[in-house]
C-alpha positions as CSV (number, residue, x, y, z in Angstrom):
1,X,-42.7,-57.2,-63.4
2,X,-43.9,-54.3,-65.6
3,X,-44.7,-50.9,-64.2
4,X,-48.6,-51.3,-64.7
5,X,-48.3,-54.6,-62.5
6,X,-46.3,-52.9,-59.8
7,X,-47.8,-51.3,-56.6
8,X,-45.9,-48.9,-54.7
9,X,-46.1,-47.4,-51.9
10,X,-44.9,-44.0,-51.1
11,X,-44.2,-43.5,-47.3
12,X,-43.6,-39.4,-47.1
13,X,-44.8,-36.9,-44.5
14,X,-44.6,-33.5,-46.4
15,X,-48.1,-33.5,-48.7
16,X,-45.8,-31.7,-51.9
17,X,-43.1,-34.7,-52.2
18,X,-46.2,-37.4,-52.1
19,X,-48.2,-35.5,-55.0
20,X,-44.4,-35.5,-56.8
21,X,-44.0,-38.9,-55.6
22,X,-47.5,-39.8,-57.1
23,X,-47.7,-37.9,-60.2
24,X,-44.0,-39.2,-61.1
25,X,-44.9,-43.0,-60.6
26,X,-48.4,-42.7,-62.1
27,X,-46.7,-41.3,-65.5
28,X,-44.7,-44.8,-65.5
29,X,-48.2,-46.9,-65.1
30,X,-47.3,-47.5,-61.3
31,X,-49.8,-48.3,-59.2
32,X,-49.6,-45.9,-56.2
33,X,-50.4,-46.3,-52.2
34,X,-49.6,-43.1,-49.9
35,X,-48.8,-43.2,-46.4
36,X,-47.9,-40.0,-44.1
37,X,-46.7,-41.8,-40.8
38,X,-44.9,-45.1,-39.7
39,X,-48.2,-46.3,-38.8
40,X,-50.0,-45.8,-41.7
41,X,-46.9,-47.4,-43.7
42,X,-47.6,-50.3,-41.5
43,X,-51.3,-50.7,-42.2
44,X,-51.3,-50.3,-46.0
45,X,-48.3,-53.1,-46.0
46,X,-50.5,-55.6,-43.8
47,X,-53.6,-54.6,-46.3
48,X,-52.6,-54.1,-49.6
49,X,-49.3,-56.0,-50.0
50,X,-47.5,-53.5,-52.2
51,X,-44.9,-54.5,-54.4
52,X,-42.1,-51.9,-52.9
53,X,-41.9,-49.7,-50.4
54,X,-40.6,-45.5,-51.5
55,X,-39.4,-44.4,-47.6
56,X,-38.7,-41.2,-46.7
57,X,-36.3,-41.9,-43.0
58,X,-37.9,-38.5,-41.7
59,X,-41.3,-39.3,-40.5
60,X,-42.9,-37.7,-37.6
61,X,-43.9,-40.9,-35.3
62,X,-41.5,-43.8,-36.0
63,X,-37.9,-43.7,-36.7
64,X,-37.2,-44.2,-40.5
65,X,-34.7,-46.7,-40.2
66,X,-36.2,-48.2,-37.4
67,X,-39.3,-48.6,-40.1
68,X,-37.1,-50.6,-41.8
69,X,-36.3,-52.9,-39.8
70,X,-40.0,-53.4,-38.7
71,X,-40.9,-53.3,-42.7
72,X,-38.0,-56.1,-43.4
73,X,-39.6,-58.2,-40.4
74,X,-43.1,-58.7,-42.2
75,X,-41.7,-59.4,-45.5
76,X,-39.2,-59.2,-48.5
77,X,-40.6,-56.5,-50.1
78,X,-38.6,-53.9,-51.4
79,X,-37.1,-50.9,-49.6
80,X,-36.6,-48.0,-51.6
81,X,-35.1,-45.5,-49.0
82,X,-35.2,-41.6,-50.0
83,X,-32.6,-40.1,-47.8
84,X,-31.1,-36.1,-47.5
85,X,-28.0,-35.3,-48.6
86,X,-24.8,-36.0,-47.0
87,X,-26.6,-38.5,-44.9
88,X,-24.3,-41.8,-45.3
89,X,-24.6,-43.1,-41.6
90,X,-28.4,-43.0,-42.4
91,X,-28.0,-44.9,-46.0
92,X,-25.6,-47.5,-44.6
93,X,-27.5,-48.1,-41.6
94,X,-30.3,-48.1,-43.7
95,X,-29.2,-50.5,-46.5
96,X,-27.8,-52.7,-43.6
97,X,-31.2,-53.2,-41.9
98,X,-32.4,-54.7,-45.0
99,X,-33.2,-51.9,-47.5
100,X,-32.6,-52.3,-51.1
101,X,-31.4,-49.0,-52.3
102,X,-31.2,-45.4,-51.6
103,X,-32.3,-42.2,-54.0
104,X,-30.5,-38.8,-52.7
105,X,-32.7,-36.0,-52.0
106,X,-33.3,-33.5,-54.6
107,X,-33.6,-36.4,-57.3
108,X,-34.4,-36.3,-61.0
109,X,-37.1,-38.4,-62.2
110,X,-35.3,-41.0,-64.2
111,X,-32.9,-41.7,-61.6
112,X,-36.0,-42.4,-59.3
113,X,-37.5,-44.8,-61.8
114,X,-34.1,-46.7,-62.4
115,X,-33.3,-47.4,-59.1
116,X,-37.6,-48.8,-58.4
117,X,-36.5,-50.8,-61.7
118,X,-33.7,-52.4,-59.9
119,X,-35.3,-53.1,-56.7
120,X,-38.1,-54.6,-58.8
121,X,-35.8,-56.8,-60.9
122,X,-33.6,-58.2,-57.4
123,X,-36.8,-59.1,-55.8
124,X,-38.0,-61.0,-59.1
125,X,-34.5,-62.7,-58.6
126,X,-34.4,-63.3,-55.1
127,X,-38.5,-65.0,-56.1
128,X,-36.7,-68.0,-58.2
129,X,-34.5,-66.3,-61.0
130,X,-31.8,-68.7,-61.9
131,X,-28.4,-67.7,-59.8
132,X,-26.8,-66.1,-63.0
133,X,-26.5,-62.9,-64.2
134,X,-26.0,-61.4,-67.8
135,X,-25.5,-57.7,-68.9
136,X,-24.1,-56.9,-72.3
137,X,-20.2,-58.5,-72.6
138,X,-20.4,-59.8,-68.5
139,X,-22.1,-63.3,-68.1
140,X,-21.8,-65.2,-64.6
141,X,-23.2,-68.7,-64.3
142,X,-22.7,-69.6,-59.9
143,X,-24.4,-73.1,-60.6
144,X,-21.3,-73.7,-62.8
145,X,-18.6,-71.1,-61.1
146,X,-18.5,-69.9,-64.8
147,X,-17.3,-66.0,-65.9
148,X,-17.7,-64.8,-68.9
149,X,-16.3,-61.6,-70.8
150,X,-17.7,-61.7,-74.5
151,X,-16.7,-65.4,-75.5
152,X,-13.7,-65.5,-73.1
153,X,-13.4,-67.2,-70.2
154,X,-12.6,-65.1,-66.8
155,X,-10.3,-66.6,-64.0
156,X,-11.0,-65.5,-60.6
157,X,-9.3,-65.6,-57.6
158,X,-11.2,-67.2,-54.6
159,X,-12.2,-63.4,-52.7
160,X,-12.6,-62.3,-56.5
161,X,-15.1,-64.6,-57.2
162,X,-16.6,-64.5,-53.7
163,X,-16.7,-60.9,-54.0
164,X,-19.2,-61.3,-57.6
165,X,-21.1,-64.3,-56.3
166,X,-22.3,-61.5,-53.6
167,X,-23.1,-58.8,-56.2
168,X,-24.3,-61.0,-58.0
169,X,-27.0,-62.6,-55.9
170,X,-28.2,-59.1,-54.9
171,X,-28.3,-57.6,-58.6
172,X,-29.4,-54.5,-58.8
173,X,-29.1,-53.9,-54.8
174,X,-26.2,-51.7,-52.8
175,X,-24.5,-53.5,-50.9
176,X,-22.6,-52.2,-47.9
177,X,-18.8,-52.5,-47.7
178,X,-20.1,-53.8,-44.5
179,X,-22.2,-56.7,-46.2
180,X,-19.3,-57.8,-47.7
181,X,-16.7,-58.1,-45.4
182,X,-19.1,-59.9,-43.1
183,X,-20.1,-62.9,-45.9
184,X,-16.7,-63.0,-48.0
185,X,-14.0,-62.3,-45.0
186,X,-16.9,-63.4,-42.5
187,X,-15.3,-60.6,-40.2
188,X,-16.7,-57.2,-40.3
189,X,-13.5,-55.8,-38.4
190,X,-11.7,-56.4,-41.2
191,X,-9.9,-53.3,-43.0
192,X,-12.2,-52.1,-45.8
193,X,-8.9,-51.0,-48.1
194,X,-8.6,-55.1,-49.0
195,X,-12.5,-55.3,-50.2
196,X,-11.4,-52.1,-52.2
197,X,-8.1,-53.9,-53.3
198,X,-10.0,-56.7,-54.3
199,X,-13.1,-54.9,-56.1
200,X,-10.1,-53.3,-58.1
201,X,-8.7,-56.2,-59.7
202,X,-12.2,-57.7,-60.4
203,X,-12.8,-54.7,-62.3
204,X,-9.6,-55.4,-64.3
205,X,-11.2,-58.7,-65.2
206,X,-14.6,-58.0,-66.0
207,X,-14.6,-54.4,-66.8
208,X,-14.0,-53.5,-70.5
209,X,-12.7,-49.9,-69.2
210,X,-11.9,-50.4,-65.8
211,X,-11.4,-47.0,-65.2
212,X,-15.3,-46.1,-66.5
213,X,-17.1,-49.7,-64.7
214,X,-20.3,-50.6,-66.0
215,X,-20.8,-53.0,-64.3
216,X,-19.5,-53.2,-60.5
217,X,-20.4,-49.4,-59.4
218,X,-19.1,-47.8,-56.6
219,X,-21.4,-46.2,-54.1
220,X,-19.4,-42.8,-52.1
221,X,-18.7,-44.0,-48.9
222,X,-21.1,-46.7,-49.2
223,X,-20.4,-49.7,-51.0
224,X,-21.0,-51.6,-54.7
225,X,-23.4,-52.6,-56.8
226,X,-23.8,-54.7,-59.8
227,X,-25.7,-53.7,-62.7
């Protein structure tokens, strides 16, 4: 999906950040809708279908995360969530009621447009993309169970692999370490130290420099994603 192809629409209630908002996408050929309220959000989705959804959780009628959640319910359209700083119930809540990422407030401008990239790029996935992923030396086939670094093969340990076949499937998309206990250890009670174990010795696999990833990234507080 290029950028001229791509509607977006920008759900803010301060008048300044949506003619930022605007003048930032419409630079990268986006296709802009604008919405000041919950309701209106809801309205233009019903209407004009975008192709993601830039929330700001601070609107002045509905609940931002419970927007969300009434977003996620009428479709899989991308969440994009803009959320204040030092907020991290709000971002996990967020990205656990089906959001697909989160962009700190103040943000720069090419942080902004990477992150709609990979929210773009999951949902183009998610539509049919085969269930593989490829990124310079890392190449995962889960048809085949198959990991590869360069031309080697990678060996895996069950939660290892479990752990990529999640990150994998959600390219692109944070996931909470909540997420992942819940679909590898299919507990959520579970101590988050083991996913952390576990996401450590992936990265010695995978990870050319596991001290620098480029690949698995670790979200503060939050939780991982792959890119």
């Amino acid at each position: 999906m290029t950028g001229a192809a791509a509607v977006i629409l920008i759900v803010e209630d301060e008048p300044p950040i949506r003619r930022l908002l605007r003048t930032t996408l419409a630079a990268h050929d986006y296709r802009v809708l604008e919405a000041g309220t919950g309701r209106e959000a809801m309205s233009a989705l019903r209407h004009h279908r975008p192709d993601l959804v830039l929330l700001d959780l601070g609107l002045p009628d509905i609940d931002g995360l419970e927007l969300v959640g009434r977003i996620r319910a009428v479709g899989p359209v991308p969440i994009v969530v803009l959320s204040s700083r030092g907020d991290e119930t709000a971002k996990v809540t967020a990205l656990d009621s089906g959001a697909d990422d989160y962009v700190t407030k103040p943000f720069g401008a090419d942080e902004l447009m990477a992150r709609i990239r990979a929210a773009l790029r999951h949902r183009l996935q998610q539509q049919g993309a085969e269930r593989g992923f490829t990124s310079d030396d890392l190449s995962v086939d889960l048809v085949r169970r198959l990991v590869r670094r360069g031309t080697d093969d990678v060996k895996l340990s069950p939660k290892e692999y479990d752990i990529l076949e999640q990150l994998v499937i959600h390219a692109g998309k944070v996931l909470t370490h909540r997420h992942l206990l819940r679909e590898v250890w299919r507990d959520e009670s579970v101590d988050p130290q083991y996913l952390r174990v576990y996401v450590r010795q992936l990265r010695q696999k995978i990870e050319a420099d596991p001290s620098t990833p480029r690949h698995v990234l670790t979200e503060p507080g939050i939780g991982y994603r792959l890119v």
